[in-house]
N, C-alpha and C positions, 0 to 999 in steps of 0.2 A: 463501775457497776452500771447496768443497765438502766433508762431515768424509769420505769414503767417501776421495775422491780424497788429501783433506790427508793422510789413516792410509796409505795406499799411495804416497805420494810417500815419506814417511819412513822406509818402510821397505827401497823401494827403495835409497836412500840407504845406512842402516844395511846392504844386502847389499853394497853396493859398499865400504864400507869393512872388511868381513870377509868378504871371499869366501872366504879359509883358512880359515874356520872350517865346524862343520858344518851352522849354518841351519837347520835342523827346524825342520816346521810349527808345534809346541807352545811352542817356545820364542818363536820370533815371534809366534805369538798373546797367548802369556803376557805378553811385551813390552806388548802395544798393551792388553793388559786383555778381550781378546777370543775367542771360543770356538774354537778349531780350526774346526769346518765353517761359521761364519759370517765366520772370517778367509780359509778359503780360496775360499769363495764371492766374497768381495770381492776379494781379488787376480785372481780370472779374471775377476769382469765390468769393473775397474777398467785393467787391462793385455791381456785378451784371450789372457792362456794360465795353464795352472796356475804354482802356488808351484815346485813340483817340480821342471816344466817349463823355467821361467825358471833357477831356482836354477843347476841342471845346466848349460844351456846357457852361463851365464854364466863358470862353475867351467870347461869344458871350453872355452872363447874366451879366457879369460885364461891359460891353460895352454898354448894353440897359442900366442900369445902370445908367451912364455916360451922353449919349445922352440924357436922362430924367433931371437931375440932373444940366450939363454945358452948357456952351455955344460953347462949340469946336466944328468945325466945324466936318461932319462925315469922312472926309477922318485922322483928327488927331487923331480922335477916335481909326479907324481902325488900326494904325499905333501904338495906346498906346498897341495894344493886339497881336501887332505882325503879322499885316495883311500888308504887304507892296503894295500889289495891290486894287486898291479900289475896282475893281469889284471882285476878290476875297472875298473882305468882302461884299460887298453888297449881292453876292450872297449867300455865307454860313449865310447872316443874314436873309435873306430873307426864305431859307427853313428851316431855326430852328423857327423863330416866326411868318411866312406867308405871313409880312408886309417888306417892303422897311425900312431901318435905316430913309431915309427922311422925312418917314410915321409916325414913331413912336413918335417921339416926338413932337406932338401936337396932336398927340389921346393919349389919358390914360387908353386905353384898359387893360386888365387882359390877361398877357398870361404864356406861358406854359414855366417859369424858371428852368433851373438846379442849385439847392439848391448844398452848399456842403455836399461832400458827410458822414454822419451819419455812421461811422466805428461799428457795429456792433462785439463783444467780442463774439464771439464762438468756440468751437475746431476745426481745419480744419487739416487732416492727410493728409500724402502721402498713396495712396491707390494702390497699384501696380501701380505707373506710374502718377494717377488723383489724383488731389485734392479733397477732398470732406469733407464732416459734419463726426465727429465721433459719432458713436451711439454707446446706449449698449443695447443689448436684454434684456429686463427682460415678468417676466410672474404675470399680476395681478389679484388677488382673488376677488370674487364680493363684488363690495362695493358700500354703499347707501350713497348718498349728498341730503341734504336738501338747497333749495335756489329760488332764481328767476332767471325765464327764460327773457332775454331777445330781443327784436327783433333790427337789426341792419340794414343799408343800408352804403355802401361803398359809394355810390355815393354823400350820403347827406353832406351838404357842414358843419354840427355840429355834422356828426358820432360820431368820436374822443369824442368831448366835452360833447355829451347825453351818449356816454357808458360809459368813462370813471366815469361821473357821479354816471349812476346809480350802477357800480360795488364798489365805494368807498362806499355808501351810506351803501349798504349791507357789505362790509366787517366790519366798524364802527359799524353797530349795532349789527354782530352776533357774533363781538367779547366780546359782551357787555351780550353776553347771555351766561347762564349757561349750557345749552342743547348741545352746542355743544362742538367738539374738539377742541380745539386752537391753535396749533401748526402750521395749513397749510389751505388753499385757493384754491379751485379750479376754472377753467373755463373750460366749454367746449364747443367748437364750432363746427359748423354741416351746413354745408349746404343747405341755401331754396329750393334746386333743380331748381331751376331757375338762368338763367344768370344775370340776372338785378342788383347785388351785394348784394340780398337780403342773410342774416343767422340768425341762432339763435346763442344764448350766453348763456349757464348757468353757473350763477355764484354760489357756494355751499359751505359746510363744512358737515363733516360726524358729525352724532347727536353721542353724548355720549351716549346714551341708543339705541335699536332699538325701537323708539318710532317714531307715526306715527305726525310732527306738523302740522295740520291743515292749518295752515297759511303760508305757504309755499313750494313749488313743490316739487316733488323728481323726483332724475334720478338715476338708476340703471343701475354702469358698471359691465357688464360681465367678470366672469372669460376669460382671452386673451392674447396674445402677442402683445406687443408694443414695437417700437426702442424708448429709450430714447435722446434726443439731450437738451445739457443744454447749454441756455443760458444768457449772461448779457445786464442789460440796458432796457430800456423803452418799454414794449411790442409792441407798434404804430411801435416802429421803425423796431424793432424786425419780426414785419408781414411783413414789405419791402421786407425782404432778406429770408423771410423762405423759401418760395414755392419755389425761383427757390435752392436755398441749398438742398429742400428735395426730389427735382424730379431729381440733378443731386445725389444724395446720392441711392436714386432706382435702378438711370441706374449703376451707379457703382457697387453696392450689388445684381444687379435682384433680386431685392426684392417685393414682390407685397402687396399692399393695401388692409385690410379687413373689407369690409364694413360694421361693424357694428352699423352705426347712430351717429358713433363719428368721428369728421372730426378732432378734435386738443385735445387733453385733455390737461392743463394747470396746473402746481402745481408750489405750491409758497409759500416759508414758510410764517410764519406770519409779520417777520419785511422787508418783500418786501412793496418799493421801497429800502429803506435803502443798504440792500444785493446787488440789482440787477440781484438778480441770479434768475431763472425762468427755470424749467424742461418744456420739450414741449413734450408728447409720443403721437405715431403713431399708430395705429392699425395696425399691417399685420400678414399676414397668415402666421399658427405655421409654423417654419422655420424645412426643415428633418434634 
């Protein structure tokens, strides 16, 4: 495992087993043997939100938690997570879930929890100074994928559960066929041009022959340059932490984006999930 990601899995850990306590940055640093602003640099490029950020959030989800769950009063509540002033906590609880602690526990509203945090396994280098994604250039020759296109919404509350559906459905069958290659699995995704979390998904494998199957799409990539970024674990979780990984990985490299109608190409050999390993290539413009 990666040592950036290993030092932030563990300590994730270690927050979830003393959330009553009080957590400060120095002390966790102190922990890991590490300098405050080079500890808390690493937890935000590694998780994607501060130390602070998380900490709170997590302190203020186990406390609703609580409230929901006991009969303790809300100042002992407040006290189990390390809030010694009540309007302290009332406050920080009030702008994390909108409602008053008093409030909460007799509505059973849906609100907006910090989950812990999903450690993501990917290469993360020292880059003159920044942290960021390791890529590697490569240059790939046109190649034909046969498969279904499918249409996605981020917003819909069974995204997840309708794509990952219809992408298993299709890997199951075309491994079943003779037509194609077996070794590997593509996805590629593209943006609806629209903000509303609308995209497309093709999911594919190159046909053994160049042969046209009737009964199923084809997309055609271009000869191009792509950064490759390889990583592990559950692709769902895996899109949490791409974008901002691959917009701080740009500003690091000034690298720019090439629009060619592929927004993520995805490859996976064929005994993904098992592996976890999952190639992600970028489009961008030939590098001089």
């Amino acid at each position: 495992m990666n040592l950036y990601v290993s030092i932030i899995n563990e300590i994730i850990e270690h927050i979830e087993s003393n959330i009553g306590e009080s957590l400060q940055l120095a002390d966790l640093s102190t922990r890991m043997g590490i300098s405050d602003f080079h500890f808390n640099r690493m937890f935000r490029v590694v998780t994607g939100v501060t130390l602070k950020q998380y900490v709170l959030g997590r302190k203020l989800t186990k406390a609703l938690e609580q409230i929901r769950s006991t009969d303790k009063s809300i100042i002992e509540v407040g006290m189990d997570f390390g809030f010694d002033h009540p309007e302290v906590f009332s406050r920080a609880f009030k702008k994390q879930f909108g409602l008053a602690p008093s409030k909460i526990r007799y509505q059973k509203i849906q609100l907006n929890v910090i989950k812990k945090a999903t450690i993501v396994e990917r290469d993360i280098i020292n880059y003159r100074g920044t942290l960021a994604l390791k890529g590697n250039l490569i240059f790939l020759k046109t190649m034909k994928l046969n498969g279904i296109n499918i249409k996605a919404n981020i917003n819909s509350t069974v995204f997840k559960e309708n794509l990952k559906a219809d992408i298993e459905t299709f890997i199951l069958k075309s491994a079943k066929c003779e037509e194609f290659i077996k070794d590997k699995f593509y996805t590629i995704v593209s943006c609806g041009g629209n903000e509303n979390g609308e995209y497309n998904v093709f999911c594919g494998r190159q046909p053994e022959k160049s042969i046209r199957m009737i009964y199923l799409e084809e997309f055609l990539i271009l000869d191009g340059w792509f950064v490759d970024f390889i990583y592990h674990g559950d692709m769902f979780d895996i899109r949490e932490v791409f974008i901002d990984d691959l917009y701080k990985w740009i500003m690091v490299k000034e690298a720019h984006i090439e629009s060619n109608g592929i927004g993520m190409l995805n490859i996976y050999e064929n005994n993904y999930p098992q592996n976890n390993k999952v190639h992600i290539l970028i489009p961008i413009k030939k590098p001089e």
